[in-house]
C-alpha positions in Angstrom: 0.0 0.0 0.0 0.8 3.5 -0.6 2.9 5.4 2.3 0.0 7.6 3.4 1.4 9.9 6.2 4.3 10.6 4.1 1.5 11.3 1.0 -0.5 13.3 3.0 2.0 15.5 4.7 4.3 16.8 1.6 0.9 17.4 0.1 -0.4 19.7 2.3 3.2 21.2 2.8 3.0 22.3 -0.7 -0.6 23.9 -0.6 1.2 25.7 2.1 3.7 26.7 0.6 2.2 28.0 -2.7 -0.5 29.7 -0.3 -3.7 27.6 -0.8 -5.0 26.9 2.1 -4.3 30.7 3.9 -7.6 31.1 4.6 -8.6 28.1 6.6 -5.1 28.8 8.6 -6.2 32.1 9.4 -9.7 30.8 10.6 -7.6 28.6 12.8 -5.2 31.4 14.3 -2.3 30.2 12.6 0.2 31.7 9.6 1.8 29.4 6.5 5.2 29.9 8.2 4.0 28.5 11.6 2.1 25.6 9.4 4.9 25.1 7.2 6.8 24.5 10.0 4.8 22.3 11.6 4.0 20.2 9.0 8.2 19.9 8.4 8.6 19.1 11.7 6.0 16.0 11.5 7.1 15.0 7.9 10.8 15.0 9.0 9.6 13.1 12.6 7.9 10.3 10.5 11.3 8.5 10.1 11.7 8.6 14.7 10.1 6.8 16.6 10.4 6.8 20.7 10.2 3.6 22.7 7.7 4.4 26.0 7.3 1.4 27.4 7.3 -2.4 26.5 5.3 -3.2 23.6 4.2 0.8 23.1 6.3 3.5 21.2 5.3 6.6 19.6 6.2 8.5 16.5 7.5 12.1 16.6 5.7 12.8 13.4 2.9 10.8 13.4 2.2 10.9 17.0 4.4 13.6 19.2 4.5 16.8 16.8 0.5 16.4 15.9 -0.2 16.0 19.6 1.5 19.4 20.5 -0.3 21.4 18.1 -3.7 19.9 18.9 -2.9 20.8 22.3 -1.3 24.3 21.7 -4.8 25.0 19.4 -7.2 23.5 21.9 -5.4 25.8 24.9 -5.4 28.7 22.7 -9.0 28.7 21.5 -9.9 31.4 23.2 -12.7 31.0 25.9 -12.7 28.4 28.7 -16.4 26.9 26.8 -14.1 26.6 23.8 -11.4 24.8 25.1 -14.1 22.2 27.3 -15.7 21.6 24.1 -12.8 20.8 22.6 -12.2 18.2 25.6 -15.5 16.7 25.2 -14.9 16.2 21.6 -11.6 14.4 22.0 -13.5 12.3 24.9 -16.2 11.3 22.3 -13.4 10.8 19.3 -11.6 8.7 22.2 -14.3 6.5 22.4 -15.8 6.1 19.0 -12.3 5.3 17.5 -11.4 2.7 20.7 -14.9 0.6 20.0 -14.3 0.6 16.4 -10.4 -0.7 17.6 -12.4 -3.9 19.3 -14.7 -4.6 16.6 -11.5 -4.1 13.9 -8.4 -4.9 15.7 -5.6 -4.2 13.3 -2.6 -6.9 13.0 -5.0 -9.8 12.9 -5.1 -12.2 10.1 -8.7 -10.9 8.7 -7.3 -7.4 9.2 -11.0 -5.8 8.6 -12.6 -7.9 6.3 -14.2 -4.9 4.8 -13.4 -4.3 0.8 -10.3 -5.5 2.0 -9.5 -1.9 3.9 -7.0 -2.0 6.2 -8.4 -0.9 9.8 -5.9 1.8 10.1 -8.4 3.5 7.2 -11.0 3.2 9.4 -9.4 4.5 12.4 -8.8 7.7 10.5 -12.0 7.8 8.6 -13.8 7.5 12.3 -11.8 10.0 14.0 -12.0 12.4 11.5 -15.6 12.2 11.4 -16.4 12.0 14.7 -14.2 14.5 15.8 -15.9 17.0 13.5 -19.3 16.0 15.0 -18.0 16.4 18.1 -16.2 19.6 17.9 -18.2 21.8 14.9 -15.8 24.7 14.8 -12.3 24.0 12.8 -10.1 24.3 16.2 -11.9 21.3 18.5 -12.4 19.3 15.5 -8.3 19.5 14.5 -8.1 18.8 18.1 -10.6 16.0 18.8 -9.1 14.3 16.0 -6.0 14.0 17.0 -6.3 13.7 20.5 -9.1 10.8 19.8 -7.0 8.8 17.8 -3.9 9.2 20.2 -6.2 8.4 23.5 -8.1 5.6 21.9 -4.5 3.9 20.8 -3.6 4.3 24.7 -6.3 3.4 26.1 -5.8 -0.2 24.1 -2.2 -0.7 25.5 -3.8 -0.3 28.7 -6.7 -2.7 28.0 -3.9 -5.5 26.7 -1.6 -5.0 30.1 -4.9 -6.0 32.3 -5.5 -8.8 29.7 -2.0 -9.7 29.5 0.2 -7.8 27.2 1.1 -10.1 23.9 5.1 -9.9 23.3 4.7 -9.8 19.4 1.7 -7.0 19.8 3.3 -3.3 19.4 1.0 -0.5 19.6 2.1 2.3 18.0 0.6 5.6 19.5 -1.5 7.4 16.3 -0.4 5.0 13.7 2.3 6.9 12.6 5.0 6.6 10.0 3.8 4.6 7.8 0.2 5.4 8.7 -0.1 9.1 10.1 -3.5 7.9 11.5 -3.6 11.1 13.7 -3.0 13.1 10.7 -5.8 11.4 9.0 -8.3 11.6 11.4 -7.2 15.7 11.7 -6.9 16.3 8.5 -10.1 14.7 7.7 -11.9 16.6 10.8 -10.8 20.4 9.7 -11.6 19.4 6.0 -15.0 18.8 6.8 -15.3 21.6 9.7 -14.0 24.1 7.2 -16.7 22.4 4.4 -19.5 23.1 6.6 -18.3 26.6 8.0 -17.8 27.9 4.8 -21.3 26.7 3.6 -23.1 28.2 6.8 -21.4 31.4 6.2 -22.1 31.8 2.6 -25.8 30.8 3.6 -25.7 33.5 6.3 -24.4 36.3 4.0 -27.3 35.5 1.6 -29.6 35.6 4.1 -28.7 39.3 5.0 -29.0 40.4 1.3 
């Protein structure tokens, strides 16, 4: 299969770079040089990864990087309400993404049995949506994303330590490298929240004509 974190990432690096996606960066509170060099910093971290434990690592750009800016958007929203909505949305993204992870688990023979997707996909594809459900405005739903994906992965180590922690099974916080889950499920989240904001705001300046 096709490298999609890698994919993703040096996409969106170049609509950032040639300037097409200012707008829904300056809905969000953030300039192309600060995204540019965010999405570097993930892109460059796809190729780390950082041991945490037995059996659970993380990867800088597919896990570590993404987590920070979730976090530095979520504390920076602006109002307290914005910020616990964004919290409620990663608890709900957490959730829908981890029972999805026991009806799918990925690594198993059958992998997901579904037009022969790889459960990764649908880790990303549930985030994403969710996590715009969840958090409506473009900043929660970056956020809930994210954060969904990342809690969901960790809240499945702990579930196999109680069970008895497999020594073949790794889990690999957000997917990343190879996968960029977290990215997914973020990417997929703003795409739609900035979809649906732009729609309700061209239906709201009709309305006052």
């Amino acid at each position: 299969m096709l490298p999609v974190g890698p994919i993703l990432l040096t996409i969106l690096l170049v609509m950032i770079c040639f300037g097409l996606v200012d707008g829904v960066l300056g809905r969000m509170g953030v300039n192309s040089r600060q995204a540019g060099l965010m999405v570097a910093a993930m892109l460059a971290g796809l190729a780390f990864d950082i041991d945490l434990a037995p059996g659970l690592s993380v990867n800088v750009g597919g896990g570590v990087v993404p987590m920070g800016v979730a976090l530095y958007l979520t504390l920076t929203a602006g109002s307290w309400e914005d910020s616990a909505r964004a919290l409620g949305a990663v608890l709900a993204t957490a959730g829908a993404v981890y029972l999805v992870g026991r009806w799918f688990p990925p690594g198993e023979p059958t992998e997901l049995n579904l037009f022969l997707m790889d459960a990764q996909y649908l880790y990303g594809l549930t985030g994403g949506l969710v996590g715009f459900t969840a958090g409506r405005a473009r900043r929660p739903a970056f956020a809930a994303g994210v954060l969904g994906v990342l809690l969901a992965d960790l809240t499945h180590y702990l579930g196999y330590l109680r069970d008895g922690l497999r020594l073949d099974l790794l889990v690999h916080l957000g997917g990343g490298g190879f996968w960029a889950t977290t990215m997914m499920a973020g990417a997929l989240a703003l795409l739609v929240a900035e979809f649906v904001g732009e729609t309700r705001e061209a239906k709201a300046l009709e309305e006052q004509r």
